[in-house]
ZALO-606154 format. One record per residue: x, y, z of N, C-alpha, C in turn; residue number from 1. Coordinates in steps of 0.05 Angstrom, whole numbers, plus 5000, padded with zeros to 4 digits. Layout:
(r (X,Y,Z),(X,Y,Z),(X,Y,Z),NUM)
...
***
This chain:
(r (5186,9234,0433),(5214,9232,0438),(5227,9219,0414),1)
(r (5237,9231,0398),(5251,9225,0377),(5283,9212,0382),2)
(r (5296,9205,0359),(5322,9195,0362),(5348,9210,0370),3)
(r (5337,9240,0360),(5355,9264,0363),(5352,9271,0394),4)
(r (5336,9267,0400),(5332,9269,0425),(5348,9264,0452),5)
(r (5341,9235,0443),(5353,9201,0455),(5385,9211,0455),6)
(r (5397,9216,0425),(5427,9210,0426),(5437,9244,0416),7)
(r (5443,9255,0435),(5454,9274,0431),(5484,9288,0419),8)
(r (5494,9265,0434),(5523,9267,0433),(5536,9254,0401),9)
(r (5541,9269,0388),(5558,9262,0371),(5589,9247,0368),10)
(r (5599,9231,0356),(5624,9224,0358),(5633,9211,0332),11)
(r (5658,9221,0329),(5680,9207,0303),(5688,9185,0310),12)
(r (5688,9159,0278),(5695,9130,0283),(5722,9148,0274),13)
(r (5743,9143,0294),(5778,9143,0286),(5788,9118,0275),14)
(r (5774,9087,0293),(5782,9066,0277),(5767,9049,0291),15)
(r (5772,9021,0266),(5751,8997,0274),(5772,8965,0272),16)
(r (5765,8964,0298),(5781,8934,0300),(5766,8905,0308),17)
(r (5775,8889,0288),(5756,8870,0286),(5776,8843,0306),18)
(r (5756,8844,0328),(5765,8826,0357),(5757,8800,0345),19)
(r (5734,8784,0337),(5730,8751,0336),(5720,8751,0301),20)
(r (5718,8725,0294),(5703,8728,0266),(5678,8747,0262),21)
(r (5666,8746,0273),(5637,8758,0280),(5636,8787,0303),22)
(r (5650,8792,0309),(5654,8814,0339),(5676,8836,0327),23)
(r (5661,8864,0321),(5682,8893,0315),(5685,8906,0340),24)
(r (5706,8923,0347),(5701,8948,0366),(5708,8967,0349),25)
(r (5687,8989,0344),(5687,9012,0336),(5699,9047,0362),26)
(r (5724,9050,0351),(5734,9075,0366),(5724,9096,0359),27)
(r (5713,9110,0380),(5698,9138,0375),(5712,9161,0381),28)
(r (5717,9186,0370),(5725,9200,0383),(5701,9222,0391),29)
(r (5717,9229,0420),(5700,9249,0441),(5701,9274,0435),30)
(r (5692,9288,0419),(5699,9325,0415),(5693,9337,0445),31)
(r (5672,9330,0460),(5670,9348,0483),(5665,9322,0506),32)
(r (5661,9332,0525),(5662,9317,0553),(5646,9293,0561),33)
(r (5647,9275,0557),(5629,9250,0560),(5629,9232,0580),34)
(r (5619,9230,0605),(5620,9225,0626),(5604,9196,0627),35)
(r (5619,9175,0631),(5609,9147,0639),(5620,9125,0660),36)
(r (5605,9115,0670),(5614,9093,0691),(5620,9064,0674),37)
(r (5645,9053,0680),(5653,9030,0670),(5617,9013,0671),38)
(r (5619,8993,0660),(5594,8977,0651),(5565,8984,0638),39)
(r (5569,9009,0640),(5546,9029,0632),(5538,9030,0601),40)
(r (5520,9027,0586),(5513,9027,0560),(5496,9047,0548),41)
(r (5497,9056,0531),(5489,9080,0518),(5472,9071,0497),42)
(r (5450,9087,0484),(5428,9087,0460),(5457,9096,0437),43)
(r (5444,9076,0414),(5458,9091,0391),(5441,9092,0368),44)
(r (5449,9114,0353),(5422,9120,0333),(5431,9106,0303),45)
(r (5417,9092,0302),(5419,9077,0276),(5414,9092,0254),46)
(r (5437,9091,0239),(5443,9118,0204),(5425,9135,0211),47)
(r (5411,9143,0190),(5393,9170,0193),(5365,9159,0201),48)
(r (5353,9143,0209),(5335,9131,0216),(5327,9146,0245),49)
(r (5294,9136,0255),(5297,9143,0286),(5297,9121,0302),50)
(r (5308,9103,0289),(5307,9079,0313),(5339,9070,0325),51)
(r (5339,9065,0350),(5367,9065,0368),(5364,9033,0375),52)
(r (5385,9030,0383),(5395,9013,0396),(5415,9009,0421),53)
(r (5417,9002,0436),(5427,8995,0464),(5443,8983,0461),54)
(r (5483,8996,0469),(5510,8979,0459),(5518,8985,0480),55)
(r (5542,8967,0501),(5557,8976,0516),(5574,8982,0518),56)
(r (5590,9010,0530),(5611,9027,0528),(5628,9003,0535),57)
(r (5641,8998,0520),(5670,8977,0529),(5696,8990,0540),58)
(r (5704,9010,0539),(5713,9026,0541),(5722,9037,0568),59)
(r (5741,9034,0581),(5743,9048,0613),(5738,9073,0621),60)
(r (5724,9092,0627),(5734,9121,0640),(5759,9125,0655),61)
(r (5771,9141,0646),(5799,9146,0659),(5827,9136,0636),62)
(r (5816,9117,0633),(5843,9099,0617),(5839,9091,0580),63)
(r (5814,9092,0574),(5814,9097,0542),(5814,9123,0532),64)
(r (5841,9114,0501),(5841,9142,0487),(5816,9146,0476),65)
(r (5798,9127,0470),(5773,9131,0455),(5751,9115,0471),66)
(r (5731,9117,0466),(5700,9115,0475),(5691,9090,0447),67)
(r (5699,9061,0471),(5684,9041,0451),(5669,9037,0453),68)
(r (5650,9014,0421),(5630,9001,0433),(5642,8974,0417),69)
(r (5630,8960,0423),(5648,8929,0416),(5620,8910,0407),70)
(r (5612,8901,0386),(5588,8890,0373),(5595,8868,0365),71)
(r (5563,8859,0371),(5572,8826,0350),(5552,8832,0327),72)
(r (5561,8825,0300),(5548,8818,0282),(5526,8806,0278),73)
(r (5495,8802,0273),(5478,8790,0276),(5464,8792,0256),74)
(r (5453,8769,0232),(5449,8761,0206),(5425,8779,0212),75)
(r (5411,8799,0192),(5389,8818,0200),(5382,8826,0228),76)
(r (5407,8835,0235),(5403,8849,0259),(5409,8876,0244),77)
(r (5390,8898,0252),(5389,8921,0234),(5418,8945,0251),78)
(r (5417,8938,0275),(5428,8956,0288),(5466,8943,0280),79)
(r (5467,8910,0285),(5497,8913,0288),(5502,8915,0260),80)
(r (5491,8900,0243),(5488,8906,0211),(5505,8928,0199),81)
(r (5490,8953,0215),(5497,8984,0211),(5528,8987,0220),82)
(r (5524,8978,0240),(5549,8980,0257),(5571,8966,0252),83)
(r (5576,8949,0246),(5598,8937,0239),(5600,8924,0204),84)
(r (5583,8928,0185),(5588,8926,0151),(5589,8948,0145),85)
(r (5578,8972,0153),(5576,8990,0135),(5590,9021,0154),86)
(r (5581,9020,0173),(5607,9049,0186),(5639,9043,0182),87)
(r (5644,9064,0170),(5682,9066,0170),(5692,9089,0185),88)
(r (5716,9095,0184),(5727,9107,0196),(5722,9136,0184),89)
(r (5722,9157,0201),(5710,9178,0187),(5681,9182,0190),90)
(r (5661,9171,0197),(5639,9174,0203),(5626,9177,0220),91)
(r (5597,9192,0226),(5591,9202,0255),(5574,9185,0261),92)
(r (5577,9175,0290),(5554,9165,0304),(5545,9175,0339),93)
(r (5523,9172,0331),(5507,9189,0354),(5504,9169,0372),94)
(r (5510,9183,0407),(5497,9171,0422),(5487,9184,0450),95)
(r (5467,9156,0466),(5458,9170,0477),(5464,9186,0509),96)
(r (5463,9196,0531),(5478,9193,0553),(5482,9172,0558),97)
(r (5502,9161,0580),(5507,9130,0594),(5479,9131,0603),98)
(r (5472,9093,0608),(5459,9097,0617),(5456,9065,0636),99)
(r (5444,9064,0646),(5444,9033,0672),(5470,9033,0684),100)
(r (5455,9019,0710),(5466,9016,0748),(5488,8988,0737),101)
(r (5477,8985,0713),(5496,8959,0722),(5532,8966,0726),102)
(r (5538,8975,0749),(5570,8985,0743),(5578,8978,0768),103)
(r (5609,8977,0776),(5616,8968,0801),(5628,8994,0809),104)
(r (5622,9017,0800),(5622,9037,0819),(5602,9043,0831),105)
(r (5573,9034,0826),(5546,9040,0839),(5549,9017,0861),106)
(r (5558,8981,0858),(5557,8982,0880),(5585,8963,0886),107)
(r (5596,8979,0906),(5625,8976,0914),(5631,8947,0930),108)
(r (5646,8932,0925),(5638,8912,0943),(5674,8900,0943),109)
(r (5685,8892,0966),(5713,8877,0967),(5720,8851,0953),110)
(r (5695,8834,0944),(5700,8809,0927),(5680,8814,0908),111)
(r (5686,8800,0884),(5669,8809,0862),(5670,8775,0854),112)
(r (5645,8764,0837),(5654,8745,0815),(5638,8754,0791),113)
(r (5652,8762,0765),(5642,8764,0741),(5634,8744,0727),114)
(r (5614,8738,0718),(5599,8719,0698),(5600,8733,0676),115)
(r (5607,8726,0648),(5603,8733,0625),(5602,8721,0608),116)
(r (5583,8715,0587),(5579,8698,0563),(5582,8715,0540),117)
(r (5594,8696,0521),(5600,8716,0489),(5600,8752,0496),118)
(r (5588,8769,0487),(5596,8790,0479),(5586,8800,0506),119)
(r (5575,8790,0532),(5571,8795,0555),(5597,8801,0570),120)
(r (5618,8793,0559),(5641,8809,0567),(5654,8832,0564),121)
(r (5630,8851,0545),(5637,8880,0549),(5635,8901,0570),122)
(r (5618,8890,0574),(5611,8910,0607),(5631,8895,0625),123)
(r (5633,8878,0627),(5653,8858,0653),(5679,8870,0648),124)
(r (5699,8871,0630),(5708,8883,0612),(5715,8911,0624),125)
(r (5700,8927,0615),(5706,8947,0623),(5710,8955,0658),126)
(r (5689,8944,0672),(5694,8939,0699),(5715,8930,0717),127)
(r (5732,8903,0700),(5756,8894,0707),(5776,8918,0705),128)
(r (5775,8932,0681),(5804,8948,0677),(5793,8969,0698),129)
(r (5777,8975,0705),(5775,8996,0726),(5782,8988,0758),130)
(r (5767,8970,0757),(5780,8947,0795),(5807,8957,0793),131)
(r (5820,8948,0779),(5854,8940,0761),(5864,8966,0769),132)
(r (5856,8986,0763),(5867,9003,0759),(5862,9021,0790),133)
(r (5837,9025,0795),(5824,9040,0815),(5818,9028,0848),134)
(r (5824,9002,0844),(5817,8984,0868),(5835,8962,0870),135)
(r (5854,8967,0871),(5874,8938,0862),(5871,8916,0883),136)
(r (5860,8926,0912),(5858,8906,0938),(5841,8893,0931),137)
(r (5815,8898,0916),(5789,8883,0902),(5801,8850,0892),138)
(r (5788,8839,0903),(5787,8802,0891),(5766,8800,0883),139)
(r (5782,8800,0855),(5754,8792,0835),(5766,8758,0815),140)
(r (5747,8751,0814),(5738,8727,0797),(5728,8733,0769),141)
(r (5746,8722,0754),(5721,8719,0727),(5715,8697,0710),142)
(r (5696,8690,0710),(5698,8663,0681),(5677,8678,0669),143)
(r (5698,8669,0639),(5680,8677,0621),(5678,8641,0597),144)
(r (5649,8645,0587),(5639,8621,0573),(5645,8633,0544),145)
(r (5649,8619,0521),(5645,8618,0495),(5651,8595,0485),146)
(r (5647,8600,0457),(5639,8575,0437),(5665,8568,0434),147)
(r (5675,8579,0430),(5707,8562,0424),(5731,8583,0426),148)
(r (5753,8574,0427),(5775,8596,0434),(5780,8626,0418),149)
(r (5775,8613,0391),(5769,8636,0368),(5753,8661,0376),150)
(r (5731,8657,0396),(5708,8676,0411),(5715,8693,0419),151)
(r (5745,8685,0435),(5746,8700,0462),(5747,8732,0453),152)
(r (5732,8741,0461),(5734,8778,0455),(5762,8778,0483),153)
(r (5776,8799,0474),(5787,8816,0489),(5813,8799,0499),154)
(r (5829,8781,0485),(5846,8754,0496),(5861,8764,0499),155)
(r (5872,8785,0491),(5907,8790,0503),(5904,8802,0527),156)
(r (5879,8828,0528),(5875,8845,0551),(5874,8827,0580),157)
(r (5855,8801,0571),(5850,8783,0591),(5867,8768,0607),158)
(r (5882,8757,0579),(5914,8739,0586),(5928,8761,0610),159)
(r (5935,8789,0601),(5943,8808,0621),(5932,8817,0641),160)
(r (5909,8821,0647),(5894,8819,0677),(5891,8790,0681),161)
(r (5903,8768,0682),(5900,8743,0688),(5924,8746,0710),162)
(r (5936,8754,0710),(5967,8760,0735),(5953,8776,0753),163)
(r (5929,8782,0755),(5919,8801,0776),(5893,8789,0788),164)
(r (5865,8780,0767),(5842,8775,0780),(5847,8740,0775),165)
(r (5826,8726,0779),(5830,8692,0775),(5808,8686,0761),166)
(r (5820,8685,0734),(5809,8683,0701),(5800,8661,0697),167)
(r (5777,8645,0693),(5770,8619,0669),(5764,8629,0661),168)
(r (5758,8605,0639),(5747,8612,0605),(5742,8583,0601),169)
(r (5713,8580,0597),(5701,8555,0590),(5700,8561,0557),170)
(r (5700,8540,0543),(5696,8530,0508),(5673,8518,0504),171)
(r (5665,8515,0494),(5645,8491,0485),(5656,8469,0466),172)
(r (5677,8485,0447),(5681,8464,0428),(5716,8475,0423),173)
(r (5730,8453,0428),(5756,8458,0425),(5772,8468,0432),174)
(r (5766,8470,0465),(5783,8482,0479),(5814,8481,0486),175)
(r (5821,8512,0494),(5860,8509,0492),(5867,8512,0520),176)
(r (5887,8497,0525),(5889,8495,0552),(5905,8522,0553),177)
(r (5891,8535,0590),(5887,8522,0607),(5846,8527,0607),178)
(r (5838,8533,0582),(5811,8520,0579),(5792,8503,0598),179)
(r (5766,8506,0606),(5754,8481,0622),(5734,8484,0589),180)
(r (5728,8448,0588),(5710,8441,0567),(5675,8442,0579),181)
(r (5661,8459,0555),(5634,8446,0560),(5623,8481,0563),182)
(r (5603,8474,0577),(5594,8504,0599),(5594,8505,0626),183)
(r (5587,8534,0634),(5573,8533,0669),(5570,8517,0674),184)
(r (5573,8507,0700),(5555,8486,0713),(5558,8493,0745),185)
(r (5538,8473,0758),(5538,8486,0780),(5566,8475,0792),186)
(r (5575,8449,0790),(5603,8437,0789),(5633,8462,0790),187)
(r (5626,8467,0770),(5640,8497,0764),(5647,8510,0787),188)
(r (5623,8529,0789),(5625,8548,0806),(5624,8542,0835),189)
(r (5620,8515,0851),(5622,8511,0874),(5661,8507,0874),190)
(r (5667,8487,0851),(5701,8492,0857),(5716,8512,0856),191)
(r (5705,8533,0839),(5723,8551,0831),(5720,8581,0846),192)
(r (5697,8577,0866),(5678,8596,0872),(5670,8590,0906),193)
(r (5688,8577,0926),(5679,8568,0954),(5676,8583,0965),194)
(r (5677,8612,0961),(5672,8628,0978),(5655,8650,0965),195)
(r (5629,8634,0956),(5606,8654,0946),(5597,8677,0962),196)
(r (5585,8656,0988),(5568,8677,1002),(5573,8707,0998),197)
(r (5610,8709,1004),(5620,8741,1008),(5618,8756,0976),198)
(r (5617,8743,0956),(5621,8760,0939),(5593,8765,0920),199)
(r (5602,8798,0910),(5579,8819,0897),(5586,8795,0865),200)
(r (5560,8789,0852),(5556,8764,0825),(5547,8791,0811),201)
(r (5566,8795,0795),(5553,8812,0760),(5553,8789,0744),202)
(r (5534,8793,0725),(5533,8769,0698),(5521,8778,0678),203)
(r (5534,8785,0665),(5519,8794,0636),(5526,8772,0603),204)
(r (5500,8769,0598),(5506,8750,0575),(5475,8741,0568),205)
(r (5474,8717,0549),(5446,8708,0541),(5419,8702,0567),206)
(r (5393,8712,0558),(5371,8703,0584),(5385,8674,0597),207)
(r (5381,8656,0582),(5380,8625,0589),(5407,8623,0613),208)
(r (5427,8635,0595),(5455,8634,0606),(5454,8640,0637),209)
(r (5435,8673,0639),(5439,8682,0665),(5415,8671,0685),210)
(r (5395,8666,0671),(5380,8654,0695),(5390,8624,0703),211)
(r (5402,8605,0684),(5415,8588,0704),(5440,8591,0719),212)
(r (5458,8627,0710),(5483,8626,0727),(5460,8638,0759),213)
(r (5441,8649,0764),(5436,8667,0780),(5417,8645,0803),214)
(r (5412,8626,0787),(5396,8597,0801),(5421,8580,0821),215)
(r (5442,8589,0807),(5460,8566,0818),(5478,8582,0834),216)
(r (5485,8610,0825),(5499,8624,0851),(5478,8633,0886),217)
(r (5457,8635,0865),(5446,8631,0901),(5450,8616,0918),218)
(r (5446,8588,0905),(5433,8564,0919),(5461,8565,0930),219)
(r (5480,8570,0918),(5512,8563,0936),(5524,8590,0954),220)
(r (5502,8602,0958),(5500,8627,0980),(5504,8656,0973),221)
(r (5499,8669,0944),(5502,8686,0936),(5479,8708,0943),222)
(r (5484,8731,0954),(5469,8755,0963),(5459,8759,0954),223)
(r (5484,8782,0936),(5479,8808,0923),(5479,8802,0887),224)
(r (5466,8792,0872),(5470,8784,0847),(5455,8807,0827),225)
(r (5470,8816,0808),(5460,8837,0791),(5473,8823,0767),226)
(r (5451,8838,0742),(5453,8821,0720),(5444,8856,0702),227)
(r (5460,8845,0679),(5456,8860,0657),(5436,8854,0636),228)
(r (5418,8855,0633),(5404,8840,0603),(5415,8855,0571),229)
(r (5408,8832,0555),(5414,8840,0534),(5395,8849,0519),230)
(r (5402,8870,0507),(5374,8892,0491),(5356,8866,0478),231)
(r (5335,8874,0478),(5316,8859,0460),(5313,8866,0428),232)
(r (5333,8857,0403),(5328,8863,0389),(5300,8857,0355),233)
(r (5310,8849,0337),(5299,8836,0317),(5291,8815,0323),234)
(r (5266,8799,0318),(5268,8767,0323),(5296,8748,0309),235)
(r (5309,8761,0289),(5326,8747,0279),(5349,8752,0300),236)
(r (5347,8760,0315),(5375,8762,0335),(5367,8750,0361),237)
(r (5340,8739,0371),(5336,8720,0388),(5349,8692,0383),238)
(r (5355,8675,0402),(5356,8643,0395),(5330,8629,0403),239)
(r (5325,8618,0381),(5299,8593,0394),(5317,8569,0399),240)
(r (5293,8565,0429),(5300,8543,0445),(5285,8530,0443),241)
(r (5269,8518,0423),(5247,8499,0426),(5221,8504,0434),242)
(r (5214,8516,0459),(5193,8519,0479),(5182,8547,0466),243)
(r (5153,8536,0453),(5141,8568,0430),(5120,8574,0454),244)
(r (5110,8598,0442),(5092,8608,0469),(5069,8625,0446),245)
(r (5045,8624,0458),(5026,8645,0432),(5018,8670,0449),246)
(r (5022,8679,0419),(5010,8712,0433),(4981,8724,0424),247)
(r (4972,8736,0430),(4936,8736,0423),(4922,8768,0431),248)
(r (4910,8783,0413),(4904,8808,0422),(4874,8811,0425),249)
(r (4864,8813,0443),(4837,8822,0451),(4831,8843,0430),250)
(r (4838,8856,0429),(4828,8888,0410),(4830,8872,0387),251)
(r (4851,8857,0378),(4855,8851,0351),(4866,8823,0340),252)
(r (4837,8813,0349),(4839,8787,0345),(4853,8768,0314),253)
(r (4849,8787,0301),(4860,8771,0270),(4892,8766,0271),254)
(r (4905,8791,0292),(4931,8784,0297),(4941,8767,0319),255)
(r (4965,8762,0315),(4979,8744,0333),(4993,8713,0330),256)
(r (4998,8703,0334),(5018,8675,0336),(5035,8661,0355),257)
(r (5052,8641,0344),(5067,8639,0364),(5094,8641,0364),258)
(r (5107,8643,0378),(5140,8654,0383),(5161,8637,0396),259)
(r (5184,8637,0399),(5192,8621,0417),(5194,8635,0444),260)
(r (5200,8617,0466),(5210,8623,0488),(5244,8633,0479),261)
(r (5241,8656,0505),(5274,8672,0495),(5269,8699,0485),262)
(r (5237,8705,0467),(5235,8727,0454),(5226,8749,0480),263)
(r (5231,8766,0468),(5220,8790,0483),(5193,8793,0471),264)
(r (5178,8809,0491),(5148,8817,0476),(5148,8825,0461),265)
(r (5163,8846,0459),(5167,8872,0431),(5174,8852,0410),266)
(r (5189,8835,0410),(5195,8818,0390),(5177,8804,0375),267)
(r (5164,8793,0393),(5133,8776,0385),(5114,8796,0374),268)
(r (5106,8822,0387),(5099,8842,0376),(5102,8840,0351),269)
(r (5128,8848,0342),(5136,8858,0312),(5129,8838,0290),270)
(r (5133,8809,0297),(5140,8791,0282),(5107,8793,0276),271)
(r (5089,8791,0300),(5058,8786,0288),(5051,8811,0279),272)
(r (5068,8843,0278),(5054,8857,0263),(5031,8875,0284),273)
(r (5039,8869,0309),(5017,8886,0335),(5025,8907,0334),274)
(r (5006,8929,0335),(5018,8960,0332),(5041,8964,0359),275)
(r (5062,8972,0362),(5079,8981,0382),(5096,9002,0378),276)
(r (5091,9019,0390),(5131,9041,0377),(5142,9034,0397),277)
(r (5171,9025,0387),(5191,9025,0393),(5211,9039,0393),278)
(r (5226,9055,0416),(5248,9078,0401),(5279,9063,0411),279)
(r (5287,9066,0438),(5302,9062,0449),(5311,9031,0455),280)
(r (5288,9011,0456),(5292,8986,0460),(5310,8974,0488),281)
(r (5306,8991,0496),(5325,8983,0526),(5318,8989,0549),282)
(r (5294,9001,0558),(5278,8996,0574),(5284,9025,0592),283)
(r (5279,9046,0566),(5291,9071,0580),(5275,9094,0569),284)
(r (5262,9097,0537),(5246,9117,0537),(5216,9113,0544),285)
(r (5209,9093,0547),(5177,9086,0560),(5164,9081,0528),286)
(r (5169,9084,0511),(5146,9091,0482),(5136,9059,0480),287)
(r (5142,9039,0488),(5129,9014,0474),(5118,9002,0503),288)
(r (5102,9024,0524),(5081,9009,0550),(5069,8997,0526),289)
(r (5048,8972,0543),(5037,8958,0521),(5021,8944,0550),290)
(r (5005,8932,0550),(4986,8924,0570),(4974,8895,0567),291)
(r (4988,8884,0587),(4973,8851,0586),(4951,8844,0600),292)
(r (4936,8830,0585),(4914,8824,0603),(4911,8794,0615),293)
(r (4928,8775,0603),(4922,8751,0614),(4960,8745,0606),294)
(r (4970,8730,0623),(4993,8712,0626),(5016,8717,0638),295)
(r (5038,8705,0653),(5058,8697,0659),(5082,8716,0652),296)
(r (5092,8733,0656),(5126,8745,0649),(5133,8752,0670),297)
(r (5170,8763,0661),(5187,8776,0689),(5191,8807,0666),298)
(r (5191,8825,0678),(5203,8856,0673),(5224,8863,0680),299)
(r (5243,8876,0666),(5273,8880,0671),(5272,8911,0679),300)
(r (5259,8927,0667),(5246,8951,0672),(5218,8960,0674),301)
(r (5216,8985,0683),(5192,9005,0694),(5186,9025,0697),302)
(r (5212,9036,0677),(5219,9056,0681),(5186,9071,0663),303)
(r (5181,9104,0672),(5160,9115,0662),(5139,9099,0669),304)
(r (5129,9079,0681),(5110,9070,0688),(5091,9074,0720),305)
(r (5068,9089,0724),(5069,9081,0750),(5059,9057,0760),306)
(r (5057,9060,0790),(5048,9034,0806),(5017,9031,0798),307)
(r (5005,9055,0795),(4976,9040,0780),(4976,9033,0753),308)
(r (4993,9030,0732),(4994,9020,0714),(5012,8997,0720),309)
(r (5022,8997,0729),(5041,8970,0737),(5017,8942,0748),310)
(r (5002,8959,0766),(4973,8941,0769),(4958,8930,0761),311)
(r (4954,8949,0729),(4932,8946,0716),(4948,8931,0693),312)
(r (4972,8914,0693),(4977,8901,0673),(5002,8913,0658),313)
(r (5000,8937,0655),(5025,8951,0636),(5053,8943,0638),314)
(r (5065,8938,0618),(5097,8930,0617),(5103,8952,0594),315)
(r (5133,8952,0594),(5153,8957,0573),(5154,8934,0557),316)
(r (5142,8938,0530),(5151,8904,0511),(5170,8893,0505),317)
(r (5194,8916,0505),(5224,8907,0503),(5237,8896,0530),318)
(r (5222,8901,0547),(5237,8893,0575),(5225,8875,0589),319)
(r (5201,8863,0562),(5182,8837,0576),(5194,8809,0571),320)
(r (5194,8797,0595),(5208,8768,0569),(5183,8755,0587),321)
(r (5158,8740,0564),(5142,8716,0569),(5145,8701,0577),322)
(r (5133,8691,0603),(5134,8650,0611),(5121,8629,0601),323)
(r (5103,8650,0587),(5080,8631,0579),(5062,8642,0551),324)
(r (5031,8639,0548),(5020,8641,0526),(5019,8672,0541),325)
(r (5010,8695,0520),(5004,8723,0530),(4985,8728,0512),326)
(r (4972,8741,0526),(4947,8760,0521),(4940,8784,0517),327)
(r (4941,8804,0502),(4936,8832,0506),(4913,8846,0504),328)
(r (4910,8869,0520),(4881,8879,0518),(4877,8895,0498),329)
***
């Protein structure tokens, strides 16, 4: 399964608008029919290369003239690199069908609360202008987290659905009122949020971010919680958090090391140099199963895998994130 494969669909950059210091949205145009569900993200094929990357359509169905994707910049990140220094206007980029459940047309629900961190507000994002538009009785909630006001992707759009859904926006550093200072907390979301139980929790944004928003909307009575993950890219586009973890190959013992916690397998993979193909990185063409034999992870996907390889150890590397030391056979 090649890249031509993966991304079929062709499309023209018409134009590129640069939302935060670090964050572009690139406008595509659609020559023929392109069918997507708000929150849904597509493979995109990096220049002439066969390696893709996983971006989310920011973009509404129904209500954009063009088919976005909205990137953050990432110091040797090969994919946004491409994407936002060096594509201009006038140039083609390929992609792949929509693709992931994460959308609020798959599942319909009368109260919503959106969680979104930094560029985790693209999918949210697109979902809001669709409620807005297609569901106006819908009560939805959103806070969104970033580093400082400068961050905010999408501020005017937001400021204007702020007369409709019930908007925070936490800072970390220098916040503008009506700003809350700091991050998440569970403080947070029990004030701003007393009526968990009833509502469908989307959250898309960093691991760390969502497994403590998804720890703390339970515990205050949350159902139905669905979460977006973020592609697993370059090790230079992970954050280390301190907490390293080693990786170790039975077949091939000369390789291996240690990594931080946060990385994806595929990541640790690459960095030690473990044989893996990688095509898609998003936990959708199957090419990087890879088989553990000793340690600790959660899987975001499974897709192409069956239940007897699921048994016998097999994961997706890009859709592995480690708890602990790992082992491969």
């Amino acid at each position: 399964m090649n890249s031509t494969t993966l991304c079929p669909w062709r499309m023209q950059v018409h134009h590129i608008i640069q939302e935060t210091p670090d964050v572009w949205t690139l406008a595509l145009i659609d020559h023929d029919f392109y069918r997507w569900q708000a929150g849904q993200f597509a493979l995109v094929r990096i220049g002439n290369s066969d390696e893709v990357r996983a971006y989310t359509l920011s973009s509404t169905p129904g209500q954009s003239r063009f088919i976005t994707l909205t990137i953050r910049h990432i110091e040797q990140g090969k994919g946004s690199s491409w994407l936002t220094q060096q594509v201009k206007p006038g140039d083609f980029v390929w992609l792949s069908d929509p693709q992931g459940s994460f959308s609020c047309e798959q599942h319909p629900a009368s109260h919503y609360l959106l969680l979104a961190a930094g560029c985790g507000i693209t999918p949210v994002m697109s979902m809001a202008r669709w409620l807005h538009r297609n569901r106006p009785e819908t009560d939805v909630q959103l806070i969104y987290s970033v580093r400082s006001p400068r961050d905010v992707i999408f501020a005017a759009e937001l400021q204007q659905l702020s007369s409709w859904l019930t908007l925070t926006i936490i800072a970390e550093q220098q916040p503008a009122a009506p700003m809350l200072a700091g991050r998440l907390t569970p403080d947070i979301l029990a004030q701003r949020v007393p009526d968990m139980a009833r509502r469908t929790v989307m959250m898309c944004g960093p691991q760390p971010y969502m497994d403590l928003a998804e720890q703390t909307v339970r515990e205050l009575g949350a159902n139905k919680v669905l979460r977006e993950q973020f592609t697993a890219g370059a090790p230079g586009e992970m954050a280390d958090g301190g907490v390293r973890y080693h990786l170790s190959s039975a077949s091939q013992p000369l390789k291996g090391g240690d990594f931080p916690a946060g990385w994806s397998l595929l990541a640790a993979m690459e960095q030690h140099k473990l044989p893996v193909e990688a095509v898609c990185r998003a936990g959708v063409c199957g090419c990087c199963k890879t088989r553990v034999a000793r340690g600790d992870y959660q899987t975001s996907s499974s897709v192409g895998l069956t239940a007897e390889e699921i048994a016998a150890g097999y994961v997706l590397a890009c859709s592995c994130q480690p708890a602990g030391d790992i082992e491969l056979a």
